[in-house]
Every structure is written in C-alpha cells, then in structure tokens.
matplotlib code that plots the C-alpha trace (Angstrom):
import matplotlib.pyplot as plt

x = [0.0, 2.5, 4.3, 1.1, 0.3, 4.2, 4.5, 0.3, -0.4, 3.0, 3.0, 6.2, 8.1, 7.6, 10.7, 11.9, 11.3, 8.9, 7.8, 6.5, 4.1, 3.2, 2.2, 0.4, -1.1, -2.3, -4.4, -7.7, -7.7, -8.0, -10.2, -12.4, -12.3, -13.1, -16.1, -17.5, -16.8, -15.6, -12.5, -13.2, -13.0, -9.3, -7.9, -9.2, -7.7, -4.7, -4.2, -4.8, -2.6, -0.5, -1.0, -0.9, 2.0, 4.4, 3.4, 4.2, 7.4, 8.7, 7.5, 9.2, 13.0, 13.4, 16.9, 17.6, 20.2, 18.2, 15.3, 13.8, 14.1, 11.9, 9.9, 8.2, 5.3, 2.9, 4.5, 4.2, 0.5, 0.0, 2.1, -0.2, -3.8, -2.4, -1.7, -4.7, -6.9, -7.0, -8.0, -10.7, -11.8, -12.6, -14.2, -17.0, -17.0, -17.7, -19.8, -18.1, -17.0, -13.5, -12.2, -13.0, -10.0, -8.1, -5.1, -4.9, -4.7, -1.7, 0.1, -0.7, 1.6, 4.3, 4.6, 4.8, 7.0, 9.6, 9.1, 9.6, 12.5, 14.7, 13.8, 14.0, 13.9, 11.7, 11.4, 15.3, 15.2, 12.3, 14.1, 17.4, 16.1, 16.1, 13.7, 10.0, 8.4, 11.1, 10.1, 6.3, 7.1, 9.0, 6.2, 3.7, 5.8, 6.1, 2.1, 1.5, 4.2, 2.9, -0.8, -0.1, 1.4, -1.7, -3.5, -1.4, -1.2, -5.1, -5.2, -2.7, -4.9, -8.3, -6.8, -5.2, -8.1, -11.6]
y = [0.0, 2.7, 1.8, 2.6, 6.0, 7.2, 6.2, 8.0, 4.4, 3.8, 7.0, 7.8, 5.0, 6.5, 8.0, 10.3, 13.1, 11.5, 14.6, 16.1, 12.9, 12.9, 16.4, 15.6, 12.9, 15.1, 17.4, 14.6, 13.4, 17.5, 17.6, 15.1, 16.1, 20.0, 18.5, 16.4, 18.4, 22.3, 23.8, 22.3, 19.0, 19.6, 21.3, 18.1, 15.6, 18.0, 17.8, 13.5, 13.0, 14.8, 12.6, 9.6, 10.5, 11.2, 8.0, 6.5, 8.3, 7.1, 3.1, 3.5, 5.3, 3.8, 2.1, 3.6, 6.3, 8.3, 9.8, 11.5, 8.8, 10.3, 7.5, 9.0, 11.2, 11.5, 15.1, 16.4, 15.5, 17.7, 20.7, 20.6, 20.3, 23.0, 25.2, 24.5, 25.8, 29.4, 28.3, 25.8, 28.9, 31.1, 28.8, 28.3, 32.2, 33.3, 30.3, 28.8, 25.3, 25.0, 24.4, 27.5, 28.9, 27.0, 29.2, 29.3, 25.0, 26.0, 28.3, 26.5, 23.7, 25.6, 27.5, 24.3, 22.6, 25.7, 26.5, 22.7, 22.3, 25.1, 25.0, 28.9, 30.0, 28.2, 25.3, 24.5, 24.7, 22.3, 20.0, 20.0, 18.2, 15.3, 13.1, 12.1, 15.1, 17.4, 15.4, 16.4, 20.2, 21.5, 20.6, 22.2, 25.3, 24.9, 24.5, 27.6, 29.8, 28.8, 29.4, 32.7, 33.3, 32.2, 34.6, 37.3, 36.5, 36.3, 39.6, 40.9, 39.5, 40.7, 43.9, 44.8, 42.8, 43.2]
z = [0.0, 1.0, -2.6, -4.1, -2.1, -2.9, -6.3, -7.3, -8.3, -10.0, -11.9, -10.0, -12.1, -15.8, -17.1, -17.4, -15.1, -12.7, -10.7, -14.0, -14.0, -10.9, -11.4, -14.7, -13.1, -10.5, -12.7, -13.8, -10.7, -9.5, -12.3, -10.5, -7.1, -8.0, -10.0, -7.2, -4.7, -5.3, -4.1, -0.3, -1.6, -3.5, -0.4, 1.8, -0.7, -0.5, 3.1, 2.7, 0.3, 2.4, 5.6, 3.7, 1.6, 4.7, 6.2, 2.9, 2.3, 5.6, 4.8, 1.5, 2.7, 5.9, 6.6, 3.1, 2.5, -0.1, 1.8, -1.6, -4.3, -7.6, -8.1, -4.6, -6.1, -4.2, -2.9, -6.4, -6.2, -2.8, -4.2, -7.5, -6.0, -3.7, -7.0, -8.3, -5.4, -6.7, -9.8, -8.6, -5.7, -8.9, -10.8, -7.9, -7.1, -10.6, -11.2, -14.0, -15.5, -13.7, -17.3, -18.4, -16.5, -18.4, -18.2, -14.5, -15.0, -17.2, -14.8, -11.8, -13.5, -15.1, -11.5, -9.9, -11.8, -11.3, -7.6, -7.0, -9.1, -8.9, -5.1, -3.7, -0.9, 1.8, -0.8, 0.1, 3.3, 3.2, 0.7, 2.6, 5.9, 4.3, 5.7, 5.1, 6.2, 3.9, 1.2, 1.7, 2.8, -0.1, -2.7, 0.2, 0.0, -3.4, -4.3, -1.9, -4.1, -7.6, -5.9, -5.1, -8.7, -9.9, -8.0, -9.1, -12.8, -12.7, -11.0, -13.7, -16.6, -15.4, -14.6, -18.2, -20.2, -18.4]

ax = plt.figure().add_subplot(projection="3d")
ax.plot(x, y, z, "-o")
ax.set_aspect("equal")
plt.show()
C-alpha cells in the first residue's frame, strides 16, 4: 500500500522526469475532485494525500540512504492540487465550469514545476532536511508559491483585459 500511495499508483516509475508525471497525473484526478466536490473537496484531498504520503514516504526510505528517491510522487500530487486551489476557488466564485480557467490550470503547472524544481527560498530549506516530512514540505511550500502566482497572474490578466 504505502508503494502505491508514494508512487500516485505507479505513476512515480515513468521516465523520465517522474515529478513532472506525478504532477500531470495530478491534474484529472484535481479535475475530478473540483467536480465532485468544489475547491473544499481539493484542499481536503490536499491535506490526505498529504497525511498519507508522509506516512508512505517514511514506509518506502526507511533504513535507506536516499530519503527522496523520484519515483516518490505522491509530494508532487499535494504541491499541485495545492496550486490549483486558486483556480478551482474562482471557478466556484464566478460560477463557471473550472475548465473555463483553463489558463490558471496552465500556470498553476508551469509555477509548480519551477518553484519545485529550482527549489528557492523556503522550498530549500524544506528540501534539505532530508527526511519524510522534507520530502512532503518543499512541494507544500512549493504548491503555496505557484498558488499565489496564480492569483497574481489572474489579477494581472483581469486587470489589463476586463
């Protein structure tokens, strides 16, 4: 089971560049959480993923030397479904199809993907404790940086085009 939890159901394993695919993977399962539920139901699969992912990531590195292998996932899922909670919040406030923002989708991946690998700031120090719970906290940090570029690039794009 924890295999399954770290890897987003094997996803992890597909080369190369499996955080990429863990993000992709992340965004029609989003998809299906903002339909069913709105952006409440995202952030609470957000926070157990999250749960279940650090219990996962330590299951899957202990006694193990590399405490962040990339076939572990399951982060990249957290860090994007955070991203995407601007996107699915405007969706429901305007009243909307969530696809309709379709360029927030985009940004909130290409954001992401940068934040979580070029690793400023906060997302660093998250990355460098590693352990279980670093592996988790820097795609948190991560998800809550491209979210708040998302914000801000919508802001930007309703304020020069509307």
């Amino acid at each position: 089971m924890s295999k399954l939890i770290a890897t987003f159901f094997y996803v992890g394993h597909m080369r190369p560049a499996p955080g990429t695919w863990g993000s992709l993977a992340a965004l029609p399962v989003g998809y299906v959480l903002i339909k069913l539920g709105g952006w409440p139901l995202l952030l609470i699969g957000a926070a157990l993923a999250y749960f279940a992912g650090l219990w996962a990531t330590k299951v899957e590195t202990a006694g193990k030397d590399n405490h962040d292998p990339s076939e572990i996932v399951i982060d990249e899922v957290v860090g994007q479904w955070i991203a995407l909670l601007p996107v699915a919040y405007g969706a429901q406030m305007m009243g909307v199809p969530v696809v309709a923002l379709w360029p927030g989708w985009i940004a909130a991946f290409v954001l992401f993907r940068a934040f979580d690998i070029t690793k400023p700031w906060l997302v660093g120090w998250a990355d460098r404790r590693d352990d279980a719970v670093g592996v988790m906290l820097d795609d948190v940090i991560a998800g809550i940086f491209a979210a708040i570029g998302v914000i801000i690039l919508a802001a930007l794009f309703h304020q020069v085009l509307m």
